[in-house]
C-alpha positions as CSV (number, residue, x, y, z in Angstrom):
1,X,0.0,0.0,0.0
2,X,0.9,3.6,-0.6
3,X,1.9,5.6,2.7
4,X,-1.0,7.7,3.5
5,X,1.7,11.1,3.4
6,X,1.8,10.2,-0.1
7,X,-2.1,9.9,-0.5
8,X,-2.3,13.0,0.9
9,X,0.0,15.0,-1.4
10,X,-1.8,13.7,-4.2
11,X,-5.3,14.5,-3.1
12,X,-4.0,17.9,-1.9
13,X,-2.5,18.7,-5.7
14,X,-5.4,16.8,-7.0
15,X,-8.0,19.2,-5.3
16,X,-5.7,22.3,-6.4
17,X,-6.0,21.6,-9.6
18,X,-9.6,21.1,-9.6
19,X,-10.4,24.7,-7.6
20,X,-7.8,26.1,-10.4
21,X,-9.7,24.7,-13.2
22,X,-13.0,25.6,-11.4
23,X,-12.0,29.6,-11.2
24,X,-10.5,29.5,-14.6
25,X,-14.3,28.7,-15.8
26,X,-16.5,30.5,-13.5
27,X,-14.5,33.5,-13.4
28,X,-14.9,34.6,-16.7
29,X,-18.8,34.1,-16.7
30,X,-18.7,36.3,-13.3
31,X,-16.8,38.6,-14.8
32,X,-19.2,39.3,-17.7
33,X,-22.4,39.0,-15.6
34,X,-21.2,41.9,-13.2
35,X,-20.1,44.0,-16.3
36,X,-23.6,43.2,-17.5
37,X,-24.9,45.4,-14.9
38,X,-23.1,48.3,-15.5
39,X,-22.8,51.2,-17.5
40,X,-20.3,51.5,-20.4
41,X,-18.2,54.2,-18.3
42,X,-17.8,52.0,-15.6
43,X,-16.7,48.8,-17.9
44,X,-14.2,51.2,-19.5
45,X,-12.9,53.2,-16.4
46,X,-13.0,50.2,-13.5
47,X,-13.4,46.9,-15.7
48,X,-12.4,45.0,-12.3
49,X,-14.8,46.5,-9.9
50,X,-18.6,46.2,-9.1
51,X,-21.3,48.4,-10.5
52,X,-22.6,51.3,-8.9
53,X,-26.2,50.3,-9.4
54,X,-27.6,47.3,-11.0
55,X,-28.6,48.6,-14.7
56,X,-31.3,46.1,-15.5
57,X,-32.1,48.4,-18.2
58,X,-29.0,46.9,-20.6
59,X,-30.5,43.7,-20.6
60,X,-33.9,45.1,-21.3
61,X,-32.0,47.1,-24.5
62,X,-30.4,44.3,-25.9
63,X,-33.2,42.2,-25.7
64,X,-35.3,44.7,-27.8
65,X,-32.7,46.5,-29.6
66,X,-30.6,44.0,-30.5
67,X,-32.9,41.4,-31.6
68,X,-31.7,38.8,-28.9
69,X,-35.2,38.5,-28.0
70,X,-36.1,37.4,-31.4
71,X,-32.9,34.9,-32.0
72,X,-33.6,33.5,-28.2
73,X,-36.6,32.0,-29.7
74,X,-35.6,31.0,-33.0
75,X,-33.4,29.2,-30.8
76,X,-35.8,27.8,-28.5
77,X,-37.7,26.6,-31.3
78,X,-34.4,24.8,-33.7
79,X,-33.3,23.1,-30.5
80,X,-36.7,22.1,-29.3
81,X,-37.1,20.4,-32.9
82,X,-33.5,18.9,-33.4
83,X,-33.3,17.5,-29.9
84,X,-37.2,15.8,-30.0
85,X,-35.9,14.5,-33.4
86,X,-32.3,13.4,-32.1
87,X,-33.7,12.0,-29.3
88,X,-36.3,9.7,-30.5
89,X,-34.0,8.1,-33.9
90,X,-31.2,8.0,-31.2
91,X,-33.2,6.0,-28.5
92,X,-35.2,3.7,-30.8
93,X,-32.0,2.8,-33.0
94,X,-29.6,2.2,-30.0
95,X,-32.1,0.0,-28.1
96,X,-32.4,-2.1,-31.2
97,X,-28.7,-2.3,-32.0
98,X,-28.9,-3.1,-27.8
99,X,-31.4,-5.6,-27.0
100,X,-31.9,-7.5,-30.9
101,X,-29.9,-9.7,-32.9
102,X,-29.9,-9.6,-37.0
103,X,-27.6,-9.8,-39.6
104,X,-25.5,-6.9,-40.5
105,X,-26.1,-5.4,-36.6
106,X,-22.8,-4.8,-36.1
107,X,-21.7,-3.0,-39.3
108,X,-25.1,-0.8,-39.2
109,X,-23.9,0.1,-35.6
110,X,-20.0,0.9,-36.0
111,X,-21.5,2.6,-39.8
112,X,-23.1,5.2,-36.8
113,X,-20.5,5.4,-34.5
114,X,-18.1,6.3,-37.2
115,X,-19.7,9.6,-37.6
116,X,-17.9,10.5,-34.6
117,X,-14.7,10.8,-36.1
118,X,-15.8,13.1,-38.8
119,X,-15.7,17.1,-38.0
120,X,-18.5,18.9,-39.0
121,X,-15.9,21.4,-41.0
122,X,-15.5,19.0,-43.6
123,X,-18.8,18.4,-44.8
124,X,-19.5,21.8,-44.8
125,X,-19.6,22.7,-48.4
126,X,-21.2,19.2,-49.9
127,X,-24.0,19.7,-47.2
128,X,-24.3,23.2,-48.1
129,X,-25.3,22.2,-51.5
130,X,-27.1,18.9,-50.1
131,X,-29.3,21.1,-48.2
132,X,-29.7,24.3,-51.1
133,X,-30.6,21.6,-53.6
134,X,-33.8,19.8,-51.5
135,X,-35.4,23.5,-51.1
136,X,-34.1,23.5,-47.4
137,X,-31.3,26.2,-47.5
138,X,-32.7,29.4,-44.7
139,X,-34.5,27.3,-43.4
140,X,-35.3,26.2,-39.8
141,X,-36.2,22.5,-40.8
142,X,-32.8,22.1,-42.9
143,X,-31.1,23.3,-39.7
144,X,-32.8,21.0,-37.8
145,X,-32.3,18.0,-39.2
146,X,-28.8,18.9,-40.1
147,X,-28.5,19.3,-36.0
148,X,-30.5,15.6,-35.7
149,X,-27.8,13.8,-38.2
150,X,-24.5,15.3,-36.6
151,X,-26.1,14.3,-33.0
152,X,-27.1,10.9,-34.0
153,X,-23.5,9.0,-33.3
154,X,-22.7,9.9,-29.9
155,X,-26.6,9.8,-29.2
156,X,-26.8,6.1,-30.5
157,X,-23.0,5.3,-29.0
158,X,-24.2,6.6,-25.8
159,X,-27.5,4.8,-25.4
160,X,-26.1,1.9,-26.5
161,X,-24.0,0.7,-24.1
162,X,-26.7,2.3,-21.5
163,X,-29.5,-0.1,-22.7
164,X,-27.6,-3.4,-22.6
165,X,-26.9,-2.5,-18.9
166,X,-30.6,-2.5,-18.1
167,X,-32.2,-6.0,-16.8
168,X,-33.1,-8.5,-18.9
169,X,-35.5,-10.3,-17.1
170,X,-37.9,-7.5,-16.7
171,X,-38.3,-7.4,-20.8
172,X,-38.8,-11.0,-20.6
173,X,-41.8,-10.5,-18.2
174,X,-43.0,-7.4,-20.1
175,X,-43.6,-10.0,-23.2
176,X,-44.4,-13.0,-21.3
177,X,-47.4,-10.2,-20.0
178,X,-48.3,-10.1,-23.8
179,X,-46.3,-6.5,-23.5
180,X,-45.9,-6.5,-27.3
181,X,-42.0,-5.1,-28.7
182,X,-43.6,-1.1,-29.1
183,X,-45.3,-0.7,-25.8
184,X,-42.2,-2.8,-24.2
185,X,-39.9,-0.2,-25.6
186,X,-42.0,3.1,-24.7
187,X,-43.2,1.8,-21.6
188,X,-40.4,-0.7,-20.0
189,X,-37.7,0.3,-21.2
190,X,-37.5,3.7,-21.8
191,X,-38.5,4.9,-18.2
192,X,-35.5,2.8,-17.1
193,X,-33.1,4.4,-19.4
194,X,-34.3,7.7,-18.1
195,X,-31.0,8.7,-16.6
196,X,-28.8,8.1,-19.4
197,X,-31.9,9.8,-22.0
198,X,-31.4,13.1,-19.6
199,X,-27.3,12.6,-19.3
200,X,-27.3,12.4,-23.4
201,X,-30.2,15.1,-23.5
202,X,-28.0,17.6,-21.6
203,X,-25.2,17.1,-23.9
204,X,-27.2,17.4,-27.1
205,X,-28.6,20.5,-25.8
206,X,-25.4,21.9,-24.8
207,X,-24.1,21.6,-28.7
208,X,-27.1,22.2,-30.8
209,X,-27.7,25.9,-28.2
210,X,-23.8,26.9,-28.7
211,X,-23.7,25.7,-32.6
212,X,-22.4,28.3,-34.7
213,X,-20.5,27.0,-38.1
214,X,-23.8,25.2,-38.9
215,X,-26.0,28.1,-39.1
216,X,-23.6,30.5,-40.4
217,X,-23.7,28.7,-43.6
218,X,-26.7,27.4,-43.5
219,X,-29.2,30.2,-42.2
220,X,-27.8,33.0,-44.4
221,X,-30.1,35.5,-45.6
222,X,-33.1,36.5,-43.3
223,X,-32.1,38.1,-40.1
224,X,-35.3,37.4,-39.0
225,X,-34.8,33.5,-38.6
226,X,-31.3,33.9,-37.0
227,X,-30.9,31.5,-34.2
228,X,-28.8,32.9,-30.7
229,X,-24.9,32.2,-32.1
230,X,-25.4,34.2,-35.2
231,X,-27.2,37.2,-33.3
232,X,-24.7,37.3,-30.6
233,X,-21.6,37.1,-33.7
234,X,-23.2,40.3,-35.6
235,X,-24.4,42.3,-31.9
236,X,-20.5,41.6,-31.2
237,X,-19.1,43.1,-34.6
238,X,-21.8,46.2,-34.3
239,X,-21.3,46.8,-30.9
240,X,-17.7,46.5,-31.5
241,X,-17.9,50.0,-33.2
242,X,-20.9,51.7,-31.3
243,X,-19.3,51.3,-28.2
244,X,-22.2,49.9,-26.3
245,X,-20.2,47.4,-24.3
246,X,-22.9,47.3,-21.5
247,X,-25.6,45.7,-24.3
248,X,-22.9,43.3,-25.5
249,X,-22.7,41.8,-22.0
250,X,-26.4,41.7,-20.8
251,X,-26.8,40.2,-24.9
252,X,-23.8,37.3,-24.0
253,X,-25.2,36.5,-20.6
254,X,-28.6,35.9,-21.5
255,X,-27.5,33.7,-23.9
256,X,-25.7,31.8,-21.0
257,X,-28.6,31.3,-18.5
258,X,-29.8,28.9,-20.4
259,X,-27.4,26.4,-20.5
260,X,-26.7,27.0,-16.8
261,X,-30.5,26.5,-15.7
262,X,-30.1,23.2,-17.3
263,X,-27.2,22.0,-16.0
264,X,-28.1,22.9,-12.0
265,X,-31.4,21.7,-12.3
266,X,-30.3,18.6,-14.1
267,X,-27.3,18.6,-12.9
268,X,-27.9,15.0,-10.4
269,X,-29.4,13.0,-13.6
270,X,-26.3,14.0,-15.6
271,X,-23.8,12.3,-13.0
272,X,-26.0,9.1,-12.1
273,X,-26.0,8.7,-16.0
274,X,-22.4,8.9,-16.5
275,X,-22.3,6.6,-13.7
276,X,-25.0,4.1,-14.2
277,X,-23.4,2.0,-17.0
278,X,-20.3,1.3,-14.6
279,X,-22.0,0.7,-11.1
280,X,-24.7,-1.8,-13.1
């Protein structure tokens, strides 16, 4: 066995480096919240210390004024779409490829899982003309299932291996019951996998709310159908020259709450589901 002095070094460096990494993330999100809340004189003139009053009003401005109000819910809607679509293709392939045996299973699978090692950057121009040529190009259904087929292979890798840790014996009863395979699936199986659908969920949310490549090339055009990423990338280059600094913050922090709602209020499901598949 190791001496405990030694154990205690390493957890001591161990739990450094953690807290380091842990301020290196959150302090930069503080950072723009406070400046968020003040006013452009006080970002420029004090960029380190708190605001004077809390100016509501900037977040008020750039939700009018800057259209983030209207790109928030063109992205509400594109991820609300994608990830209903992702989610459902993803669950109902990987608990086949999971739970059922035929011929050509494992090619069909690893043909998925492949997609993983393929960046998004280098399909860009073939699916730029893939999606201009079906009538889909500015539009929010190309974008979604453009977001549904790059999500698919970690969706279907992930839910995978999370299915084939689930208990046989309570799909045999299910059937035995007379539980035929489509209410087995939608009522068995997939309120047991509901831990690893959240975990995988998160995650997929997470990268269709920050994507940015995909609708830059794909959502060119009307400013009206923007989604957040592209809204936030022109307030950034306009306000760049206006000067408003105080509406580029409130802007950039509303676009964060989001994603950190989901995460706390989720945040238990997304470690039991990472977990699951190894304490099972």
């Amino acid at each position: 066995r190791r001496p405990r002095s030694e154990l205690g070094v390493a957890n001591v460096f161990s739990h450094a480096f953690l807290l380091l990494w842990a301020l290196l993330t959150a302090l930069p999100l503080l950072w723009m919240t406070i400046s968020s809340l003040k006013s452009d004189a006080e970002i420029l003139g004090d960029p380190w210390g708190l605001p004077g009053a809390l100016r509501f009003e900037n977040w008020a401005r750039a939700w009018t004024e800057a259209h983030i109000g209207q790109y928030f819910l063109n992205s509400a809607v594109v991820v609300a779409g994608s990830l209903s679509l992702t989610m459902l293709l993803g669950a109902t392939a990987a608990y086949v490829f999971a739970r059922y045996e035929f011929p050509g299973r494992q090619v069909a699978y690893y043909l998925f899982v492949g997609g993983m090692m393929f960046p998004v950057f280098l399909a860009l121009v073939p699916l730029f003309f893939v999606v201009r040529d079906i009538g889909l190009f500015g539009t929010w259904t190309g974008l979604i299932l453009v977001y549904a087929a790059y999500s698919l292979p970690f969706t279907v890798f992930f839910l995978t291996a999370f299915f084939r840790t689930l208990p046989t014996a309570v799909a045999e009863a299910a059937l035995i019951d007379g539980c035929g395979h489509f209410r087995l699936f939608f009522r068995v199986m997939l309120p047991m996998a509901r831990p690893g659908l959240v975990s995988v969920g998160i995650f997929n949310f997470l990268s269709h709310w920050n994507q940015f490549i995909l609708p830059q090339v794909l959502m060119q055009g009307d400013e009206s159908k923007w989604v957040l990423a592209q809204g936030l990338a022109a307030l950034a280059v306009s306000q760049g020259y206006q000067g408003d600094f105080s509406g580029l913050f409130a802007g950039l922090t509303i676009a964060m709450l989001p994603v950190l709602v989901v995460y706390v209020v989720f945040q238990r499901q997304i470690q039991s589901g990472l977990t699951a598949g190894q304490l099972k």
